[in-house]
TORDREN-734678 format. One record per residue (C-alpha): residue in one letter; x, y, z. Coordinates in steps of 0.02 Angstrom, whole numbers, padded with zeros to 5 digits, always signed. Example, Ala and Ser with C-alpha at 12.3 -4.5 7.8 and 13.67 -1.06 7.14 Angstrom:
TORDREN-734678
a+00615-00225+00390 s+00684-00053+00357 
This chain:
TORDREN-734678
x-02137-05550-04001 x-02304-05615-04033 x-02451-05505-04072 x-02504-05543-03903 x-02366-05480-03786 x-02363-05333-03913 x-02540-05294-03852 x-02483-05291-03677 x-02333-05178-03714 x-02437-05057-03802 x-02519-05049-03638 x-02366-05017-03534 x-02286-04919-03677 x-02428-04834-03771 x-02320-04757-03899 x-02272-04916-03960 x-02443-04899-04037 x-02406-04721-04091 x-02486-04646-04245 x-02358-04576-04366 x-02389-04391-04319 x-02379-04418-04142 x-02217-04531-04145 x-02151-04388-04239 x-02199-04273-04094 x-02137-04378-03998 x-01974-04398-04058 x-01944-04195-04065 x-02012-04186-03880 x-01901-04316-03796 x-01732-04211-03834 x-01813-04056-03731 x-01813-03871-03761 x-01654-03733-03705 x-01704-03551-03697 x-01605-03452-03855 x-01603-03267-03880 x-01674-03224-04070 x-01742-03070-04178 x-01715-02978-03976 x-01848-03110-03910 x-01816-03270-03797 x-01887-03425-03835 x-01901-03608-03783 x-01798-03713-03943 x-01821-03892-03954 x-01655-03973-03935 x-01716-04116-04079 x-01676-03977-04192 x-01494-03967-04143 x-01471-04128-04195 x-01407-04201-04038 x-01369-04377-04079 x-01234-04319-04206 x-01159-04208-04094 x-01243-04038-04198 x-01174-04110-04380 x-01337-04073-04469 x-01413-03946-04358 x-01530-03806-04392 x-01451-03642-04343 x-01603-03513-04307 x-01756-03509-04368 x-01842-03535-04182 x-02015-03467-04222 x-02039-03554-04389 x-01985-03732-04297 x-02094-03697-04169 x-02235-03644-04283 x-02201-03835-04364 x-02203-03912-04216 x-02353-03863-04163 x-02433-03895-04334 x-02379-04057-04304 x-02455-04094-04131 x-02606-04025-04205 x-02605-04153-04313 x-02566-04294-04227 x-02718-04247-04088 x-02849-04238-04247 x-02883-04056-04201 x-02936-04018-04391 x-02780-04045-04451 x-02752-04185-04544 x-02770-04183-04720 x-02626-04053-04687 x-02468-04042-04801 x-02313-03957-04705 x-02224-03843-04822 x-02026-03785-04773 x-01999-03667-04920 x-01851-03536-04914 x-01717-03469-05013 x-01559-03560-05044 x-01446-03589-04896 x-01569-03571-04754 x-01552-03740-04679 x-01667-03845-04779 x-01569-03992-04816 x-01505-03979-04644 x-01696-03994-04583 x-01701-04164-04706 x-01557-04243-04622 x-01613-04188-04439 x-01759-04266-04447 x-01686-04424-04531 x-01547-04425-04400 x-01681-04368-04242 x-01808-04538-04287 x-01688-04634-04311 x-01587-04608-04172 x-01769-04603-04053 x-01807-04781-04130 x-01674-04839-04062 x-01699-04806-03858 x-01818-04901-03767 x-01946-04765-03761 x-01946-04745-03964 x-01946-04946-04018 x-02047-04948-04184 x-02142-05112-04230 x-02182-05203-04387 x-02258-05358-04430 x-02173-05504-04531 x-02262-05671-04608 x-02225-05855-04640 x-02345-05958-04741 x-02241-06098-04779 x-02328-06214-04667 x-02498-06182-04695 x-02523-06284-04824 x-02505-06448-04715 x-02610-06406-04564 x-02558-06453-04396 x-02607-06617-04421 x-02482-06672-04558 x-02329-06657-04484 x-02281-06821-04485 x-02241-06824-04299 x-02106-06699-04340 x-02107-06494-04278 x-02112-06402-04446 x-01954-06326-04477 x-01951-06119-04441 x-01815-06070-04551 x-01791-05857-04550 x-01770-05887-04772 x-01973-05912-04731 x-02011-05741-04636 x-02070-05594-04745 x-02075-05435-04679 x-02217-05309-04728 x-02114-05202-04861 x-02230-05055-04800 x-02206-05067-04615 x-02385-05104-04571 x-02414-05084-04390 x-02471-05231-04298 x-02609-05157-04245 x-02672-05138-04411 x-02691-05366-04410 x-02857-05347-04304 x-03021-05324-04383 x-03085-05143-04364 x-03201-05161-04205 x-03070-05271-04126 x-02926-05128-04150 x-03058-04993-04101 x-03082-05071-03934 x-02889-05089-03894 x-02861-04931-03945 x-03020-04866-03814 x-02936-04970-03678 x-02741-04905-03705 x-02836-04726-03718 x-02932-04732-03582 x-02817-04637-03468 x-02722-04495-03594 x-02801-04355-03621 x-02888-04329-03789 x-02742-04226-03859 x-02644-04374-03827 x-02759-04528-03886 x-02680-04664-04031 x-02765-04664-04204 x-02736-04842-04285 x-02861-04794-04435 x-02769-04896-04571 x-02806-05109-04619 x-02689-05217-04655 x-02585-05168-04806 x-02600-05285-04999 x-02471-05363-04948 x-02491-05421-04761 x-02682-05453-04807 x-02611-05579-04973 x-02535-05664-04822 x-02664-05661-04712 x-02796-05713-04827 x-02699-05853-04907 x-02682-05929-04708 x-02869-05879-04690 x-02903-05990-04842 x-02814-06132-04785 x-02862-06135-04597 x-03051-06119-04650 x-03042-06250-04772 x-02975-06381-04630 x-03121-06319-04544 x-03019-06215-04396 x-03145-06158-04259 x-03042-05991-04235 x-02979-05934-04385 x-02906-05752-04338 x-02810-05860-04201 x-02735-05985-04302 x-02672-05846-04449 x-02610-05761-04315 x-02509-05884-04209 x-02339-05848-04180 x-02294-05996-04322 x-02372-05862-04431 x-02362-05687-04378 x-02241-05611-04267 x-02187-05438-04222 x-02030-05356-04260 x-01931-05215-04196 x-01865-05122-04330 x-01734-04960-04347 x-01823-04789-04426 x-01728-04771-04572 x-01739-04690-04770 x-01823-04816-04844 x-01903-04899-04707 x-02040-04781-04594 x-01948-04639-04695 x-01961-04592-04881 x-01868-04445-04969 x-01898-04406-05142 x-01772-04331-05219 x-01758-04190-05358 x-01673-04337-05490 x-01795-04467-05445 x-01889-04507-05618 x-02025-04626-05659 x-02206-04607-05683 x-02303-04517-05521 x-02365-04700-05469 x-02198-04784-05468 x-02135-04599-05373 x-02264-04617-05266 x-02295-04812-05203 x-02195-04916-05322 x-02226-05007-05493 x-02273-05180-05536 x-02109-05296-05580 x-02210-05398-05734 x-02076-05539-05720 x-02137-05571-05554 x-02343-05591-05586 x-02316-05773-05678 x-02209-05832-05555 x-02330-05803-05419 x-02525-05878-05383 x-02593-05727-05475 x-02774-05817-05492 x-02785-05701-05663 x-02773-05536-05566 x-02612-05425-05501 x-02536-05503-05351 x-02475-05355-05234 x-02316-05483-05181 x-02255-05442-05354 x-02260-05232-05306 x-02090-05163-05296 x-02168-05037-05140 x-02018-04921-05159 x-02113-04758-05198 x-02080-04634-05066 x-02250-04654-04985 x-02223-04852-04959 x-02041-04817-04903 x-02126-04676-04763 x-02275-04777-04727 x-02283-04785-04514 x-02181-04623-04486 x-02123-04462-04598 x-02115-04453-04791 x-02013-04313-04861 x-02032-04215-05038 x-01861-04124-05076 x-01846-04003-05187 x-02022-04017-05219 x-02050-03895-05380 x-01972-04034-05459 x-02103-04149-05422 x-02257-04023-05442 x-02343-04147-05539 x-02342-04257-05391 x-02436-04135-05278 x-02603-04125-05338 x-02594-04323-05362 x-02562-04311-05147 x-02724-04215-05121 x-02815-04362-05055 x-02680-04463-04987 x-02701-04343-04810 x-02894-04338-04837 x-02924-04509-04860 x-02769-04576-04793 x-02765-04693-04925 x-02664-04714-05114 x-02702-04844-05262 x-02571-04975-05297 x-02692-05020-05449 x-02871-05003-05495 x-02939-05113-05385 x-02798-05119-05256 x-02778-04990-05142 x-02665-04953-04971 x-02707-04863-04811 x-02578-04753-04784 x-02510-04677-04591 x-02374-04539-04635 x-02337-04370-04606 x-02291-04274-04784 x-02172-04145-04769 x-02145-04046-04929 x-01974-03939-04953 x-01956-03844-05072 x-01878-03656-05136 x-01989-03492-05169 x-01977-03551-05361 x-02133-03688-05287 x-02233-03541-05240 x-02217-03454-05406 x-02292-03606-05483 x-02445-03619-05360 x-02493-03423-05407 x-02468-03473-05582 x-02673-03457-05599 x-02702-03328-05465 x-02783-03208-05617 x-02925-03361-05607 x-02965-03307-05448 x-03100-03442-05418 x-03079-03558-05553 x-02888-03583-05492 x-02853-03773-05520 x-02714-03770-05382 x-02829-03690-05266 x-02888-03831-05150 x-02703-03904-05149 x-02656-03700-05089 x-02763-03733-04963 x-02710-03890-04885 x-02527-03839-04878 x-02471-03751-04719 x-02308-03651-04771 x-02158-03617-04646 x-02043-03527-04732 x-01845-03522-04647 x-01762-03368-04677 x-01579-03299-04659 x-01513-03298-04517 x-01534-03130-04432 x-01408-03154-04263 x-01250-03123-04260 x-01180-03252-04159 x-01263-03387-04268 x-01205-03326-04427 x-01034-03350-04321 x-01051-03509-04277 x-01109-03558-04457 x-00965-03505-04541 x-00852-03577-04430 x-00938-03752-04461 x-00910-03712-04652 x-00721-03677-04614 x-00687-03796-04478 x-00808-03919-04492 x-00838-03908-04298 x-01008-03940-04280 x-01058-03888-04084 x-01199-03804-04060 x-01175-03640-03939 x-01306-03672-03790 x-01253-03519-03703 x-01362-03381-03676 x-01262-03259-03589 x-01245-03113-03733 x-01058-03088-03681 x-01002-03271-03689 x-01053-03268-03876 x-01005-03108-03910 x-00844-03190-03862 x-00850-03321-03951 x-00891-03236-04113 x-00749-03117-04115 x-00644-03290-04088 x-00480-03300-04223 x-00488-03469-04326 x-00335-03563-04398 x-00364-03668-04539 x-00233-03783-04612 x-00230-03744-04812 x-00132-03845-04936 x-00023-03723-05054 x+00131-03765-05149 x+00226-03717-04996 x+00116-03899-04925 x+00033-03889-04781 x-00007-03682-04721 x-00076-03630-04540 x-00179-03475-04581 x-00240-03352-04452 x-00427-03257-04488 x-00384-03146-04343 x-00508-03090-04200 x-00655-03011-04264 x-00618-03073-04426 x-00792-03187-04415 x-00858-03092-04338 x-00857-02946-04457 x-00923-03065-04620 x-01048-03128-04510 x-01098-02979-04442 x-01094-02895-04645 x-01189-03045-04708 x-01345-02999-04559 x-01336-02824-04581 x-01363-02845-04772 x-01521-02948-04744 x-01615-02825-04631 x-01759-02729-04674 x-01712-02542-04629 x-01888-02459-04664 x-01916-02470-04480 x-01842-02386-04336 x-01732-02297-04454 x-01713-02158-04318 x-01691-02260-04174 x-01557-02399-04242 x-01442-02411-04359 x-01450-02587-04454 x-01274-02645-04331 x-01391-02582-04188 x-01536-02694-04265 x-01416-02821-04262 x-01332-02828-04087 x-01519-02800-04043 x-01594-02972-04126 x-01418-03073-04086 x-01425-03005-03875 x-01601-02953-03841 x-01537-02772-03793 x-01468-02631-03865 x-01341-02497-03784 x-01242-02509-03616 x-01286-02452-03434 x-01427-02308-03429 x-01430-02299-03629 x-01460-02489-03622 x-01647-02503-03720 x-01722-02677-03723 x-01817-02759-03885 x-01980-02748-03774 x-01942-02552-03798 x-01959-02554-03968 x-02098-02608-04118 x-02021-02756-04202 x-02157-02783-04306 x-02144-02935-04409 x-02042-02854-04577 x-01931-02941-04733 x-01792-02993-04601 x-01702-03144-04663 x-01796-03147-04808 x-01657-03075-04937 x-01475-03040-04905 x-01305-03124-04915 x-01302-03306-04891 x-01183-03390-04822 x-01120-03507-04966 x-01066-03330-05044 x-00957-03287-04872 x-00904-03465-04862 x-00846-03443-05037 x-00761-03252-05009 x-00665-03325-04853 x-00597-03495-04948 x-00526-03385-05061 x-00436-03286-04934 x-00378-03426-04861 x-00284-03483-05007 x-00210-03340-05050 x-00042-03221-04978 x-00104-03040-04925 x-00007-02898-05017 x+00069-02848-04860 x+00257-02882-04770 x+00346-02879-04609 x+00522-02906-04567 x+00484-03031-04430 x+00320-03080-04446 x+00208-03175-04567 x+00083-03047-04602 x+00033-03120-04768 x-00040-03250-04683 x-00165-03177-04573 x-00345-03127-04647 x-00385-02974-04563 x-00598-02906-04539 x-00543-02790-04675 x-00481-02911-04785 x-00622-03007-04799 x-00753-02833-04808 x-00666-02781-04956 x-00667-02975-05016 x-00857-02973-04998 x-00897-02807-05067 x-00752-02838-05221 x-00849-03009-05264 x-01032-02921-05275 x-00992-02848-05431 x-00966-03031-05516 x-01083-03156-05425 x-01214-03198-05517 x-01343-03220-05366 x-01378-03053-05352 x-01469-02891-05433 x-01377-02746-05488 x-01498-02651-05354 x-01433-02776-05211 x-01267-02752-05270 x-01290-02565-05215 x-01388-02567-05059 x-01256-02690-04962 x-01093-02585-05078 x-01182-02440-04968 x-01212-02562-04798 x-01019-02594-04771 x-00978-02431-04717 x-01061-02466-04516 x-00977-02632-04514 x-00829-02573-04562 x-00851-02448-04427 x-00925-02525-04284 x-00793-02684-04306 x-00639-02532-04294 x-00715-02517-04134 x-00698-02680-04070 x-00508-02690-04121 x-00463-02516-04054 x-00567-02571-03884 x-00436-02715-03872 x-00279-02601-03923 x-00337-02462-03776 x-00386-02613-03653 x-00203-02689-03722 x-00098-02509-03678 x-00191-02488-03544 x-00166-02651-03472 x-00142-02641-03266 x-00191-02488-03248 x-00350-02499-03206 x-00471-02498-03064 x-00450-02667-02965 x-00615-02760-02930 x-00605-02720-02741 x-00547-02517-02759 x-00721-02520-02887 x-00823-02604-02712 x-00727-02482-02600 x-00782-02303-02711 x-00971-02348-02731 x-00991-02399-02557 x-00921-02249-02517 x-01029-02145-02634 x-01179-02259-02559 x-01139-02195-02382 x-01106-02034-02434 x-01287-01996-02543 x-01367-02096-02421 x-01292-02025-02253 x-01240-02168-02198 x-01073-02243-02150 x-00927-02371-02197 x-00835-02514-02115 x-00670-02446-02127 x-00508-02552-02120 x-00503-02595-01920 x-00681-02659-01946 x-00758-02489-01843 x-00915-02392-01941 x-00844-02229-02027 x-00908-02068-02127 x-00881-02104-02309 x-00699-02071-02362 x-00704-01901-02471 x-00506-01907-02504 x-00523-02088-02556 x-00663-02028-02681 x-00585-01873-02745 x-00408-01987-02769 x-00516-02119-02863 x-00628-01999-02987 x-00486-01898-03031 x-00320-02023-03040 x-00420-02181-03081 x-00543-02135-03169 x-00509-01965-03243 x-00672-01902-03237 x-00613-01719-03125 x-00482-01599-03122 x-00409-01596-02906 x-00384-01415-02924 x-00570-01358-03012 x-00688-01495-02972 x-00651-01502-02790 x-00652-01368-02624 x-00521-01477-02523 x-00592-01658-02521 x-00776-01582-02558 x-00858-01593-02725 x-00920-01475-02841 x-01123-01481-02892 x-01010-01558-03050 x-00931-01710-02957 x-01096-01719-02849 x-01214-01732-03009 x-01083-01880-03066 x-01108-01980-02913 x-01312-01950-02897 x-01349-01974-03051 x-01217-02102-03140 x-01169-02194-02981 x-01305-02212-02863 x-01435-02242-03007 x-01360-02383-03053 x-01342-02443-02891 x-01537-02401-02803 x-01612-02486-02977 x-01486-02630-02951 x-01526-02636-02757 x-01728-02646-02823 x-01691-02785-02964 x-01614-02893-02835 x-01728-02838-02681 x-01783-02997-02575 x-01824-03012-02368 x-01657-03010-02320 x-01581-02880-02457 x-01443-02757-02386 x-01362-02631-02509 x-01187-02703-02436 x-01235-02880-02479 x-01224-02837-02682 x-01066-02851-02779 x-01075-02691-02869 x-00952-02700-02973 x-01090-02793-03061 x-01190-02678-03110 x-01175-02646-03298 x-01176-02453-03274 x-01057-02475-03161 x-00938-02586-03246 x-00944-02476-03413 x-00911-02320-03320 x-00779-02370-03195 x-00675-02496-03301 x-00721-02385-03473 x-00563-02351-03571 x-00549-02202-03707 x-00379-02115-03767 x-00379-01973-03642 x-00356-02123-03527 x-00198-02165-03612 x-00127-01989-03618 x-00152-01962-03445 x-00065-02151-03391 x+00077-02113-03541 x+00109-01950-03568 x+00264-01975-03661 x+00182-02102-03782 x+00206-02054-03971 x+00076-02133-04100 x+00180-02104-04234 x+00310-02204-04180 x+00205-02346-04161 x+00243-02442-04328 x+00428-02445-04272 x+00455-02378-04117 x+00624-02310-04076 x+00736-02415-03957 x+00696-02373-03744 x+00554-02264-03784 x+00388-02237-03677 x+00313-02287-03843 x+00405-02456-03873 x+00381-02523-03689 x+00209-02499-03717 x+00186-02573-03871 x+00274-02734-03816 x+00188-02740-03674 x+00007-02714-03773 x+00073-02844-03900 x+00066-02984-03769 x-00077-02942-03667 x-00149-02951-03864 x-00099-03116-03888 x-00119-03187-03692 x-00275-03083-03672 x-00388-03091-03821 x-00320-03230-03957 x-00211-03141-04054 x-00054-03199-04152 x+00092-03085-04132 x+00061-03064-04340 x-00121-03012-04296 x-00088-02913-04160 x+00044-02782-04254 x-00080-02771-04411 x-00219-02747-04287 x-00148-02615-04173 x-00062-02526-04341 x-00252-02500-04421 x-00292-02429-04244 x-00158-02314-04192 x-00156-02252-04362 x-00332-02197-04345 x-00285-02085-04190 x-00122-02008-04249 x-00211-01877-04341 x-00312-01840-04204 x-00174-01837-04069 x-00128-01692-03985 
């Protein structure tokens, strides 16, 4: 387009015109935020982060709060709120998602420049005609061929073509309705390049005696606009750890000397012979990146004045006005070298770059569920990002078995890591990065864990909220397992038989939650990453895992042999309306539709058969309770059910109208299994039988029957189910009676 109609876009799409900082902002506002659960707190996340337009491939798992604290760094910046001369720092240790916050960004502006909304514009020149003039054409068009167009090799922004009073005055008029937070900055002239161009048509027009000069460079012969693609290397530099060369050629670019006699140098350095691939040229007009930056600490203090001034030197007497946002990643090893002169105190020569930096350090992930979902990415390269929020959906969805296809000199091997398997190293590799100074009486460290990963802690009436407790900011996430180590552990598994056997079953194949325990704690001894002190704190944090993940499996054994015999949904509905009626002294539809008293056999039958909470004989004169039974349903039942009744109060609200076998309380006590649940419903069940139960036994119908609802029910393999329900029964043999 011509500069012209640019103008009037910029009007109907003012962040055409955007400044670099807020066409970042942009970009990481227009994907939207989703609520996530993390360190027990909810927070708004900014779906840019997830990286969306790759379908999650690069995004970064976590680390809410620090993002956020960037982002709003960054809209700082880009409103001029005292901000600018700002560095943003990502530092971390290894593994915490820093390269994947380099290619999320890449992927995010890029992807952003490409919708309607996003377009990015350049300028591009073509002084081939000007040295004839309009009027020597011959009677002939001049010829426009595209070998004539250059492009500005720094992406200089169109408006940057108009003198400085001229762009100040568009700039007032496309402002005029945003609010100040909002308003463009166009603060930077045209670039060597673009004004070697422009002053060469200046030269020419002026000599021909051209009224309006500005008009005639300018004409669409000359100048036009261009639409270009965010990209590395164009509105996006990276430098990299290997990247060599002298600061200035890192930086902006070097001369190319073959260049400067081929061109109409007029005994000076002609900018058209600048190579303008230094990382600041290349991110010139959007985001310039500095990976791995303690390899480039020399470079740092040279950047001090690039976000005061704006500005960098191509040469003596040649500078560049520069519109970028400078990220700087790096590990802790960067911050070791800043303190180096901290003993100076005041005399510290890194002091005023300390202070321009503003660090956001990523940490470890500290929830459960993410850790989850990372090393499932690692192993199966499936890179969705979990959106849910409900804690029991990805619960779920952690304890989730994985098969991986492995290559062995059998060829091709399915391998099972068997429910809870993930779960258990992800849950390990958390627990080992908490800081257990705090609340050491309240929660265990798998407590503080289920607490960051759901919010809560605890079921029913013991349920305790994070609001409940004094998470003060501590050394979470900042040490601990990473995952490359667990990646590593569980690779190894995967390649390997287990020293195990069954007749039927391939057992050997299936990587059990112990296997891998042992596999982490076995490898601490001979990894190189960590201390002999770490080594001993997470040898002595294995034990709770180990203990709370038994748990889990010998939940879905007891759900498993008790399969069926439970309360249904509508017999849960029927008892607590009949325990509302009854504490209340009110009354029940019955089953001809007529108002009733409260059904006391119906209530004995269910506390004592279904639920085996009473004894028909002690706890009960007839069908009346005992102060025993009676203290059950005021306190256990109808607690529940008034605070649930409140929660969900509105005009209209009726105790009948809620479905209370909702109610968490509810739900854990009435549908609670435990193994006095399974002597009562099989009496004649033998544990230690189980292994190889004897031919029309109690004890063999309900094993096959627990083995499918195993692998119908809750993802099992028939090989994961057996080793699963064998570590489980053989836990409660010894304490059968």
């Amino acid at each position: 387009m011509s500069l012209a109609e640019y103008v009037d876009r910029a009007f109907e799409q003012p962040l055409a015109a955007a400044h670099a900082s807020r066409y970042l902002l942009a970009a990481i506002e227009s994907a939207g935020t989703r609520e996530v659960v993390e360190n027990g707190e909810r927070a708004q996340r900014y779906r840019f982060f997830d990286d969306p337009h790759n379908d999650g491939e690069h995004a970064v798992l976590g680390n809410t709060a620090t993002l956020n604290a960037f982002v709003d760094d960054v809209r700082a910046i880009a409103a001029g709120r005292g901000k600018a001369e700002t560095i943003l720092w990502f530092a971390g240790p290894t593994a915490t998602g820093k390269s994947e916050l380099k290619r999320c960004l890449i992927n995010g502006l890029r992807e952003f420049s490409k919708t309607d909304a996003g377009r990015r514009y350049t300028i591009e020149w073509n002084v081939s005609d000007a040295d004839r003039g309009p009027g020597l054409t011959y009677g002939e068009e001049p010829v426009d061929r595209e070998d004539d167009w250059y492009e500005s090799p720094v992406q200089a922004s169109p408006l940057s073509v108009f003198p400085t009073d001229v762009r100040e005055d568009v700039l007032a008029d496309v402002n005029d309705h945003r609010e100040d937070a909002d308003a463009l900055r166009a603060d930077a002239d045209l670039p060597p390049f673009s004004r070697e161009a422009y002053d060469h048509l200046e030269q020419q027009y002026r000599r021909e005696g051209v009224a309006d000069v500005f008009a005639a460079a300018t004409d669409p012969k000359h100048l036009r606009v261009k639409n270009y693609v965010v990209e590395r290397g164009q509105g996006i530099g990276v430098l990299h750890s290997e990247d060599a060369g002298s600061p200035k050629e890192r930086l902006v670019g070097s001369w190319v000397a073959g260049l400067l006699g081929q061109l109409d140098s007029k005994g000076r350095k002609n900018p058209q012979a600048f190579s303008y691939d230094g990382v600041l040229s290349q991110g010139n007009g959007c985001l310039t990146i500095m990976e791995d930056a303690s390899q480039h600490a020399d470079l740092l203090q040279k950047l001090l004045n690039v976000p005061d001034e704006r500005r960098v030197k191509l040469d003596k007497g040649i500078g560049m006005d520069l519109d970028t946002q400078l990220v700087v990643i790096s590990n802790l090893d960067l911050e070791a070298q800043l303190n180096k002169h901290d003993d100076r105190q005041g005399f510290d020569p890194l002091k005023a770059l300390k202070r321009r930096l503003s660090k956001h350090e990523l940490g470890y992930l500290t929830s459960i569920s993410l850790e989850a979902q990372l090393l499932r990415r690692e192993l199966t390269g499936d890179a969705g990002v979990w959106t849910a929020t409900d804690p029991e959906v990805l619960a779920e969805r952690a304890a989730q078995p994985v098969t991986v296809s492995v290559r062995d000199d059998d060829g091709e091997t399915e391998r099972e890591l068997a429910p809870h398997t993930i779960e258990a190293a992800a849950l390990y590799s958390v627990v080992t990065r908490l800081d257990d100074d705090d609340h050491g009486d309240e929660l265990s460290l798998v407590e503080k864990a289920l607490l960051f990963d759901r919010g809560y802690v605890g079921s029913g009436e013991d349920r305790r909220d994070a609001s409940e407790f004094d998470l003060a900011d501590g050394a979470d996430g900042a040490n601990g397992i990473p995952v490359t180590y667990t990646r590593d552990v569980l690779a190894d598994r995967l390649h390997a038989d287990a020293d195990r056997s069954h007749p039927d079953l391939a057992v050997e194949r299936v990587i059990t939650p112990g296997d891998v325990l042992s596999g982490m704690v076995d490898g601490l001894s001979s990894a190189p990453v960590f201390s002999d002190a770490e080594r001993a704190e997470f040898n002595d944090r294995v034990a709770v895992v180990e203990a709370y993940i038994h748990d889990q499996q010998a939940e879905d054994v007891r759900d498993a042999v008790l399969a069926g015999e439970g309360a249904s949904e509508s017999a849960v509905e029927e008892y607590v309306d009949n325990v509302h009626a009854w504490a209340t002294g009110d009354t029940v539809e019955n089953a001809r539709g007529e108002q009733a008293e409260p059904d006391a056999l119906s209530m004995k039958l269910f506390e004592t058969e279904t639920l085996g909470r009473f004894d028909a004989d002690t706890h009960y004169h007839g069908n009346d309770p005992t102060p025993a039974v009676e203290t059950f349903r005021e306190d256990t039942v109808m607690t529940a059910v008034t605070r649930h009744a409140w929660e969900h109060r509105d005009d209209e609200f009726h105790a009948h109208d809620v479905d209370l076998s909702t109610v968490p309380v509810l739900r854990d006590v009435l549908a609670g299994n435990d193994w006095d649940d399974v002597k009562r419903v099989h009496p004649e069940f033998d544990p230690t039988q189980w292994a190889d139960p004897p031919e029309g036994t109690d004890t063999a119908a309900v094993k096959a029957d627990a083995i499918s609802f195993l692998v119908s029910e809750r993802g099992y393999s028939r090989a994961s189910a057996e080793l699963a329900s064998r570590s489980v029964i053989s836990e409660v043999t010894d304490e059968w009676d």
